[in-house]
C-alpha positions in Angstrom: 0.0 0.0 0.0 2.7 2.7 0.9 4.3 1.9 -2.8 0.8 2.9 -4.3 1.0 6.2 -2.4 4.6 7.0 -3.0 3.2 6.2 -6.9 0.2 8.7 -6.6 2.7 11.7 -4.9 5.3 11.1 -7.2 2.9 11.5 -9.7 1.5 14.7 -8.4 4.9 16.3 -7.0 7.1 15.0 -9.5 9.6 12.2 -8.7 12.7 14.2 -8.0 10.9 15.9 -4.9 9.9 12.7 -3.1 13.1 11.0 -3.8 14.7 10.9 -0.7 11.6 12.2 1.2 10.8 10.9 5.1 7.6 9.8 5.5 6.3 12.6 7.4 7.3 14.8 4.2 5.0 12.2 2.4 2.4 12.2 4.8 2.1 16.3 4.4 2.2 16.4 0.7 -0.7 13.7 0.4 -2.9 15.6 3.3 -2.0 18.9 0.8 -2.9 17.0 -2.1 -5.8 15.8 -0.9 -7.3 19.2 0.2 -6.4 21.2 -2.7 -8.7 17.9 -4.7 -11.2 18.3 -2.7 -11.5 21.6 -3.0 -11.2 21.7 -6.5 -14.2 18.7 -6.4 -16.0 21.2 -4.8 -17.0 19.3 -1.3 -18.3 21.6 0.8 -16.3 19.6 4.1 -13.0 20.0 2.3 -12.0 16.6 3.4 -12.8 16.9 7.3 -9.9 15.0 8.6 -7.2 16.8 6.9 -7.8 19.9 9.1 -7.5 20.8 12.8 -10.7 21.4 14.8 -9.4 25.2 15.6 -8.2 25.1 11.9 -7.7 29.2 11.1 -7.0 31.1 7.8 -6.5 35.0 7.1 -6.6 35.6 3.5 -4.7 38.5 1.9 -7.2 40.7 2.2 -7.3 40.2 6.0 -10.5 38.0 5.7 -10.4 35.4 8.8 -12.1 31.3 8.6 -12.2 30.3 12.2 -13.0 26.5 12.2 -14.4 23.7 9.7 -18.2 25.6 10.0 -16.7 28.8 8.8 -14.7 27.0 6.2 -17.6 25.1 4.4 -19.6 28.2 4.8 -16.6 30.3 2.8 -16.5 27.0 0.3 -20.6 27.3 -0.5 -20.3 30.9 -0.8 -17.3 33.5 -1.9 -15.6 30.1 -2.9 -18.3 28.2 -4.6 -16.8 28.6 -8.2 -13.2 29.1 -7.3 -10.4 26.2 -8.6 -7.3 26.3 -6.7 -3.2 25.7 -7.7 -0.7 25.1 -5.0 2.7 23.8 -5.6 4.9 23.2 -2.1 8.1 24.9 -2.1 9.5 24.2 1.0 8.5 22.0 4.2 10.3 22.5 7.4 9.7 20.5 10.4 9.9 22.7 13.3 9.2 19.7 15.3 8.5 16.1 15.1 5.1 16.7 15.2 5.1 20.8 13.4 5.9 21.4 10.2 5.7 24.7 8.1 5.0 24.5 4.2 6.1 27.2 2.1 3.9 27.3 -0.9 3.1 28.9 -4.1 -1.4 29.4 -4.9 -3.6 30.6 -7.9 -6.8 30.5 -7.5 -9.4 31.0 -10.9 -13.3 31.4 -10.9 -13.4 34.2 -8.2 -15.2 37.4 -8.3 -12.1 38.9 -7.3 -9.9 40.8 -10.3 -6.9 39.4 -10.9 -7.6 35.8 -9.7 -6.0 35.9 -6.3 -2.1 34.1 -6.4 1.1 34.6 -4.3 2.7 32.8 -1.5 0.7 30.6 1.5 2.1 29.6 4.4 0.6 26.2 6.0 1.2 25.1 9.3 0.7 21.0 9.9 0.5 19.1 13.3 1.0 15.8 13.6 -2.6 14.4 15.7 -2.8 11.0 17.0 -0.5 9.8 14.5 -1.7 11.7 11.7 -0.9 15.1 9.8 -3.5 17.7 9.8 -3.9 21.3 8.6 -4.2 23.9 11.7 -3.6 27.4 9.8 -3.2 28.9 6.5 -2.0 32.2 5.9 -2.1 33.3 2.4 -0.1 36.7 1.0 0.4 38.3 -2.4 3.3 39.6 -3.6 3.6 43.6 -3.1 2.4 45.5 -5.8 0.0 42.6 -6.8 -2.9 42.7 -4.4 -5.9 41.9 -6.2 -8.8 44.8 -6.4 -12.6 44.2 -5.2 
């Protein structure tokens, strides 16, 4: 079974990133990969188990999501059409059970102008053996702040 899911994240990171990779590393780019598919799929729970009960976002614009009630509620509304892009550029393990992604995001089908993309960092905590998602802060470059 873990030879099928080193297949699947090789296939969606590219083999020269997971070459080498610990397990953990594995482990957060499949709960990653797994989130950014379902939102993409459109679920409205956004794959539950991948985030933190007191999971928080701020979004560029200084928008909060406090919890998975506010984040299906952002999902059926603001978010309803929008397709999202990451690509991980860095994770650090601040602990064993912490680690911090740097990532790159584009987001299309918003009613915001440009489509929102820039830099996202994700924190991760390892819970009862298992990676979840407890924050997300998401920045755009200066200069390139998307207008309402």
């Amino acid at each position: 079974m873990k030879s099928v899911w080193a297949l699947l994240i090789m296939g969606l990171f590219g083999a020269a990133e997971v070459i080498g990779a610990s397990g953990d590393e594995l482990a957060v780019r499949s709960v990653l990969a797994a989130s950014t598919a379902a939102f993409n799929r459109h679920e409205a729970n956004l794959t539950p188990n991948g985030y933190s009960d007191d999971f928080d976002a701020v979004n560029p614009a200084g928008g909060r999501v406090a919890g998975k009630p506010d984040l299906g509620n952002a999902f059926q509304t603001y978010l309803k059409n929008a397709r999202k892009s990451e690509t991980v550029q860095r994770i650090r393990f601040i602990r064993p059970d912490v680690a911090l992604v740097d990532a790159e995001y584009e987001f299309t089908g918003t009613n915001i102008r440009p489509d929102p993309k820039g830099l996202e960092t994700i924190v991760l905590v390892k819970k009862d053996g298992s990676w979840v998602i407890a924050a997300l802060r998401m920045m755009v470059p200066p200069g390139t702040a998307p207008r309402q």
